[in-house]
ChimeraX commands (.cxc) that place a marker at each C-alpha (Angstrom):
marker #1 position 84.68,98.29,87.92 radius 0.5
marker #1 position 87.23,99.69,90.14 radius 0.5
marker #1 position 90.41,98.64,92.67 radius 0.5
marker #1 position 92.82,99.87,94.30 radius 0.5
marker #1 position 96.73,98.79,96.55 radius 0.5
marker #1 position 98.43,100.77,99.00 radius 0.5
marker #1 position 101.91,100.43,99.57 radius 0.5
marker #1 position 104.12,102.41,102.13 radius 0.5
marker #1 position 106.95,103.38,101.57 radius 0.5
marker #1 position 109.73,105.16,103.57 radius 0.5
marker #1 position 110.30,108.41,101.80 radius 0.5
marker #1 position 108.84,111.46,101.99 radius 0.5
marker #1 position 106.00,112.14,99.85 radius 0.5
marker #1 position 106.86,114.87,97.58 radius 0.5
marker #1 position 109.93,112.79,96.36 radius 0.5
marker #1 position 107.36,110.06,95.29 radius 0.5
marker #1 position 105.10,112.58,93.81 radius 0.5
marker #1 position 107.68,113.69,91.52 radius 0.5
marker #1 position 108.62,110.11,90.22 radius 0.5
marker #1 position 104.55,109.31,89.85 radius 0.5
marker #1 position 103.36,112.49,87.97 radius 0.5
marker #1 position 106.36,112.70,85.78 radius 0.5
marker #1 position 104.23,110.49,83.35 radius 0.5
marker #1 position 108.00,110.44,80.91 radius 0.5
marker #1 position 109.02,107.67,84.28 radius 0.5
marker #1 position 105.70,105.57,83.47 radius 0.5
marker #1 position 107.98,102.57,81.82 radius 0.5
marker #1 position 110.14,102.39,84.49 radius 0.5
marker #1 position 107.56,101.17,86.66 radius 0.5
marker #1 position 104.85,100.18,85.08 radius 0.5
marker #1 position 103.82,96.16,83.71 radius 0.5
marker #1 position 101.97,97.14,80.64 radius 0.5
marker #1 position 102.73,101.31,80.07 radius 0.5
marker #1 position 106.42,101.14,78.54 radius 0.5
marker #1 position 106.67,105.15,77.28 radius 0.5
marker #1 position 104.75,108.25,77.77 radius 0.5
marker #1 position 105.13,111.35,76.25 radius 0.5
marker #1 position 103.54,114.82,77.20 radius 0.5
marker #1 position 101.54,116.60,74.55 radius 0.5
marker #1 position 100.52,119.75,73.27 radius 0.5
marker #1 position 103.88,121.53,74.26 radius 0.5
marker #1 position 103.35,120.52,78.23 radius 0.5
marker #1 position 106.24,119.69,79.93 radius 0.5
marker #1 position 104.84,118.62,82.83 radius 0.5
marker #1 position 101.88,117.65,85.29 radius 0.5
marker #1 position 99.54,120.83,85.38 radius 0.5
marker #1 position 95.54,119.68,85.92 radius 0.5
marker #1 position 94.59,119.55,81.86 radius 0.5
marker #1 position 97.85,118.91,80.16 radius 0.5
marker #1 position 97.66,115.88,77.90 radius 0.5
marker #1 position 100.16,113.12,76.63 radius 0.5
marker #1 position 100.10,109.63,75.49 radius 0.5
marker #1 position 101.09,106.38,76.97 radius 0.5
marker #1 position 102.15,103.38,74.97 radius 0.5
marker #1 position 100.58,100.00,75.99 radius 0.5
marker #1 position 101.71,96.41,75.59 radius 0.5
marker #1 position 98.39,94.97,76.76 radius 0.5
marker #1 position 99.40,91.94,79.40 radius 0.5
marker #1 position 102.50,92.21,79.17 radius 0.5
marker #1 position 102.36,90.68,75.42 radius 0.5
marker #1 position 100.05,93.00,72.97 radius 0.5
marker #1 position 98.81,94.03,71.39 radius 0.5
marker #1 position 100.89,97.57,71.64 radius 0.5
marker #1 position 98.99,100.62,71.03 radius 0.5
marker #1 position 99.10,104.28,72.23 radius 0.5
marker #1 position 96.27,105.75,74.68 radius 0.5
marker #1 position 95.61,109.50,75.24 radius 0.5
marker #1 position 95.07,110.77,78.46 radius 0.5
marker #1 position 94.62,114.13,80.55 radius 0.5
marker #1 position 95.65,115.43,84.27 radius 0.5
marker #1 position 92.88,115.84,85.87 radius 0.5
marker #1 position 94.48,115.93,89.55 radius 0.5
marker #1 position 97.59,117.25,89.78 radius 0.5
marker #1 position 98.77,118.08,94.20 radius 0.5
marker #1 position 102.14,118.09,94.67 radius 0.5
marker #1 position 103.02,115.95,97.27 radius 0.5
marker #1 position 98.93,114.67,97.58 radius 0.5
marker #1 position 97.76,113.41,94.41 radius 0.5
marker #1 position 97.87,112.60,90.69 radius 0.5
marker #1 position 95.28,111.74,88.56 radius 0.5
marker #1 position 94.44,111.72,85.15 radius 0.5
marker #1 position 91.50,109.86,82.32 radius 0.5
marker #1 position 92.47,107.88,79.75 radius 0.5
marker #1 position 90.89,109.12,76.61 radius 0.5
marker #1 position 88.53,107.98,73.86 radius 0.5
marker #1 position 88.44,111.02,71.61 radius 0.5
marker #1 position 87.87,113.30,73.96 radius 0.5
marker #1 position 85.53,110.68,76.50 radius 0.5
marker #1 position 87.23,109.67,80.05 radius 0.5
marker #1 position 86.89,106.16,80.27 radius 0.5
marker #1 position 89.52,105.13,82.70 radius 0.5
marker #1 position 90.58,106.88,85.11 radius 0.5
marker #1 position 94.06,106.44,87.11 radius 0.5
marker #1 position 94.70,107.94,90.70 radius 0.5
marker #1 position 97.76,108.11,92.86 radius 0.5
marker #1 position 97.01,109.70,96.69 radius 0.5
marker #1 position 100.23,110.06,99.05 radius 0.5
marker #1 position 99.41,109.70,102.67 radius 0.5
marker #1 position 101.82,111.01,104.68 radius 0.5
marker #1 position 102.37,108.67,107.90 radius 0.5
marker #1 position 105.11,108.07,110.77 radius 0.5
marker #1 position 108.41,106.86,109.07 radius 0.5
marker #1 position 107.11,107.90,105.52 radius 0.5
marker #1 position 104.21,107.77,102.65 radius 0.5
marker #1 position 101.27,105.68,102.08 radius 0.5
marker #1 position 100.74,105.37,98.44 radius 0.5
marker #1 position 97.84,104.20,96.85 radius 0.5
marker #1 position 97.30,103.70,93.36 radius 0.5
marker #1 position 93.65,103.22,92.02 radius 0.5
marker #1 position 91.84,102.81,88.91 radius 0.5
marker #1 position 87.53,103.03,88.21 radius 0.5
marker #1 position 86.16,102.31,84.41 radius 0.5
marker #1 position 83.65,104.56,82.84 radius 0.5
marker #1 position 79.95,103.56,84.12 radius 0.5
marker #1 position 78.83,103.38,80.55 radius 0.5
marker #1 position 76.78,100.42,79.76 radius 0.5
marker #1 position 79.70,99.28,77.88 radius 0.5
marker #1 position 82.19,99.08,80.45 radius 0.5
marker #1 position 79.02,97.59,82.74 radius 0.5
marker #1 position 78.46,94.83,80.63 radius 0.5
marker #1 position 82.51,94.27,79.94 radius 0.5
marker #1 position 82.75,94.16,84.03 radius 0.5
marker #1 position 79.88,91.33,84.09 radius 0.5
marker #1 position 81.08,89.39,80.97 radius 0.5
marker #1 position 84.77,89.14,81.72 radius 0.5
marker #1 position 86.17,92.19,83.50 radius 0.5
marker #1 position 87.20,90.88,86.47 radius 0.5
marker #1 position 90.27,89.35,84.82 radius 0.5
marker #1 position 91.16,92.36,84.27 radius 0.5
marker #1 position 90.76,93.94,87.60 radius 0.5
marker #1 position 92.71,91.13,88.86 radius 0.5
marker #1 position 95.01,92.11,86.47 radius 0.5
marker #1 position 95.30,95.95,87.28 radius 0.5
marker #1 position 95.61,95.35,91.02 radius 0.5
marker #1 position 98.65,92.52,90.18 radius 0.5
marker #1 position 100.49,94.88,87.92 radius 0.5
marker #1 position 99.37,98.22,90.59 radius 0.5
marker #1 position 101.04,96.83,93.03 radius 0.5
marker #1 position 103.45,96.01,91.03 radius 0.5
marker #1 position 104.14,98.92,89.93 radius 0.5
marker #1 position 104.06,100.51,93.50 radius 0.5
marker #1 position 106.77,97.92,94.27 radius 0.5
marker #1 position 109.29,99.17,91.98 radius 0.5
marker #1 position 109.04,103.06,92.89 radius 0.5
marker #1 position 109.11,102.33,96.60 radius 0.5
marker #1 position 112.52,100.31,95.44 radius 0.5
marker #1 position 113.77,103.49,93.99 radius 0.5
marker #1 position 112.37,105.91,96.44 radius 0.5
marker #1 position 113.54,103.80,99.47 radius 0.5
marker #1 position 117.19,103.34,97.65 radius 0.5
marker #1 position 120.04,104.75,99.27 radius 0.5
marker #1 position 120.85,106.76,96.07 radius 0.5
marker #1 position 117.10,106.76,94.91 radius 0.5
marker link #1:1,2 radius 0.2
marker link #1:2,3 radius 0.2
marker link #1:3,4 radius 0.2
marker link #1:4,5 radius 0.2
marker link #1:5,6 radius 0.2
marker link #1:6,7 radius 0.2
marker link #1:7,8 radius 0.2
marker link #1:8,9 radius 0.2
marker link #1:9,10 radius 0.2
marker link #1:10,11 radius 0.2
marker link #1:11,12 radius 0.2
marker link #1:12,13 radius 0.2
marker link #1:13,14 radius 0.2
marker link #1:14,15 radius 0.2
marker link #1:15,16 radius 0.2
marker link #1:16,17 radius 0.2
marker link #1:17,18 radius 0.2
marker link #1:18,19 radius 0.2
marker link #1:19,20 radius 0.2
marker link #1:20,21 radius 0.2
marker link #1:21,22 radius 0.2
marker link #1:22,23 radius 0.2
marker link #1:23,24 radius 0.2
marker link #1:24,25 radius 0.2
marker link #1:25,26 radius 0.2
marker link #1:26,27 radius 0.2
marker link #1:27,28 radius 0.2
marker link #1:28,29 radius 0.2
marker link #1:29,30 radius 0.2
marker link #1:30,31 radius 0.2
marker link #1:31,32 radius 0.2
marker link #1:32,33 radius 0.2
marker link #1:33,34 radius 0.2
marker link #1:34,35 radius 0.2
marker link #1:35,36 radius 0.2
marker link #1:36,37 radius 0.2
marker link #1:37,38 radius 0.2
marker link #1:38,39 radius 0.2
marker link #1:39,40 radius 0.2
marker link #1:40,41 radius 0.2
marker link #1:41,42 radius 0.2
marker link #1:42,43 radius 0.2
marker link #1:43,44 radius 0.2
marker link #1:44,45 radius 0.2
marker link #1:45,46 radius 0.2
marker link #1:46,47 radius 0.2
marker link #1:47,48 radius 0.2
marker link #1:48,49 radius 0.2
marker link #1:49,50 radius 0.2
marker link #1:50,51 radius 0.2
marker link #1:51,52 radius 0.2
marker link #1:52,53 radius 0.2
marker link #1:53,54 radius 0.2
marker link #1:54,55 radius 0.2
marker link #1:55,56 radius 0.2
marker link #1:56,57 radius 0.2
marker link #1:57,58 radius 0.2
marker link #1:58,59 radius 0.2
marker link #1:59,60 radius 0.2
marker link #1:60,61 radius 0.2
marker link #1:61,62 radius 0.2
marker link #1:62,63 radius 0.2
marker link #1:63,64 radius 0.2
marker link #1:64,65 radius 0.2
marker link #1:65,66 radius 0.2
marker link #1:66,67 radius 0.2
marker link #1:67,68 radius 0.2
marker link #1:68,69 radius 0.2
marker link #1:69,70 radius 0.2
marker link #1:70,71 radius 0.2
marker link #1:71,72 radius 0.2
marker link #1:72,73 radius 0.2
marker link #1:73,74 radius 0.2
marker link #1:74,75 radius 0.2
marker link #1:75,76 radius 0.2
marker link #1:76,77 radius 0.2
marker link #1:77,78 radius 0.2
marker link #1:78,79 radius 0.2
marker link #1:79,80 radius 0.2
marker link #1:80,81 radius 0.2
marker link #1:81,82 radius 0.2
marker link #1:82,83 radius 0.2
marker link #1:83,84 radius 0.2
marker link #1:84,85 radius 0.2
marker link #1:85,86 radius 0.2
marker link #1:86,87 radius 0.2
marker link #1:87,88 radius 0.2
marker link #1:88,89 radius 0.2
marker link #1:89,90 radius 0.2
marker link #1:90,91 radius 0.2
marker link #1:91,92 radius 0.2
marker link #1:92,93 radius 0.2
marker link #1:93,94 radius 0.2
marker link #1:94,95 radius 0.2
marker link #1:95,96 radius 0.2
marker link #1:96,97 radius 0.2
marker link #1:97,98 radius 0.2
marker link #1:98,99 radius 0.2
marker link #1:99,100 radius 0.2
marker link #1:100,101 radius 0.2
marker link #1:101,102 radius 0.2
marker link #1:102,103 radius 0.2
marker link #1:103,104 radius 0.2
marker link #1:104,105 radius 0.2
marker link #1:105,106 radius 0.2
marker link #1:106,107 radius 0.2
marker link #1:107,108 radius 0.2
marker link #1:108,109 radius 0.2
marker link #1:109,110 radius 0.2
marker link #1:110,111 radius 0.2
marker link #1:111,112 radius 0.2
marker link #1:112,113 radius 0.2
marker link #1:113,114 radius 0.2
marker link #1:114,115 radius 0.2
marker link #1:115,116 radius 0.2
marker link #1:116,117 radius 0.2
marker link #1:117,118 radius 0.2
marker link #1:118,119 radius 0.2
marker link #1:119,120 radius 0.2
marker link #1:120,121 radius 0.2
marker link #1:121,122 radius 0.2
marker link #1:122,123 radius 0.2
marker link #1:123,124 radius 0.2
marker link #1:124,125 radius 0.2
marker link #1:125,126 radius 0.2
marker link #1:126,127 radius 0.2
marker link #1:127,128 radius 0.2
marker link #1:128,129 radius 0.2
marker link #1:129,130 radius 0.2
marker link #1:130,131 radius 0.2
marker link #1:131,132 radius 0.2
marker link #1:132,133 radius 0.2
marker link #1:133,134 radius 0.2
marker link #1:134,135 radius 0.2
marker link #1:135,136 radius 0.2
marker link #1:136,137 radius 0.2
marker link #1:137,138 radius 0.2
marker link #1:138,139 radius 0.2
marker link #1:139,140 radius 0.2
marker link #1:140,141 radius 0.2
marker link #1:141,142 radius 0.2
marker link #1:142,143 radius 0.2
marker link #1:143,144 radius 0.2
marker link #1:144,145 radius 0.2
marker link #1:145,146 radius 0.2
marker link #1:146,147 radius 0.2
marker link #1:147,148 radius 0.2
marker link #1:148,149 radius 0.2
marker link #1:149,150 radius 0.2
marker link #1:150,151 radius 0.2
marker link #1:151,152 radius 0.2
marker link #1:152,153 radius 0.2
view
């Protein structure tokens, strides 16, 4: 299972960039993510630095904390990183800036593990939840191109 929403947005990409892969900005934008928190002593995006988000699944719960590591990390390009079970990806996020005329095409994404797990949860169910991710992607994508398109943003 997998989506994806592209939003432009007038602003130059490496000002969006910084908001996205500054994970510590995650609950300012994001439905369901209210905190993150680097770990390990990173202070920053850097492809294999780790932190932790905390989750209020739909918007309601339950709350819970997920680990996850960069694994794309462009400034200005891209942002990506796997949310962890132990130490086995099975989400992974994606943010890709396109530069075009008048500003930046962002596009968030998401794609589950292929396990037979996630296969099965896609059949049985899943798509709720995609529906789900691309409602609260784009909303997400809504509220930094508020603050990146802001006069004082």
């Amino acid at each position: 299972m997998d989506g994806s929403v592209t939003v432009p947005m007038a602003a130059p990409a490496d000002k969006i960039w910084n908001l996205v892969a500054d994970v510590r900005n995650i609950g300012r934008f994001s439905p369901e993510t209210f905190e993150a928190e680097w770990l390990d002593g990173a202070t920053g995006p850097a492809v294999g630095a780790r932190f932790r988000g905390h989750v209020k699944r739909n918007e309601i719960g339950p709350v819970y904390w997920t680990t996850c590591r960069v694994t794309h990390c462009e400034p200005g390009r891209e942002f990506g990183f796997d949310v962890l079970i132990g130490d086995r990806p099975v989400n992974h996020w994606h943010y890709r800036l396109t530069p075009v005329d008048g500003g930046t095409e962002v596009t968030e994404s998401f794609r589950l593990d292929q396990s037979l797990f996630f296969k099965l949860y896609s059949v049985l169910g899943g798509q709720l939840r995609r529906r789900r991710n691309l409602r609260d992607m784009r909303k997400t994508l809504e509220r930094i191109k508020a603050v990146v398109e802001a006069p004082d943003g």
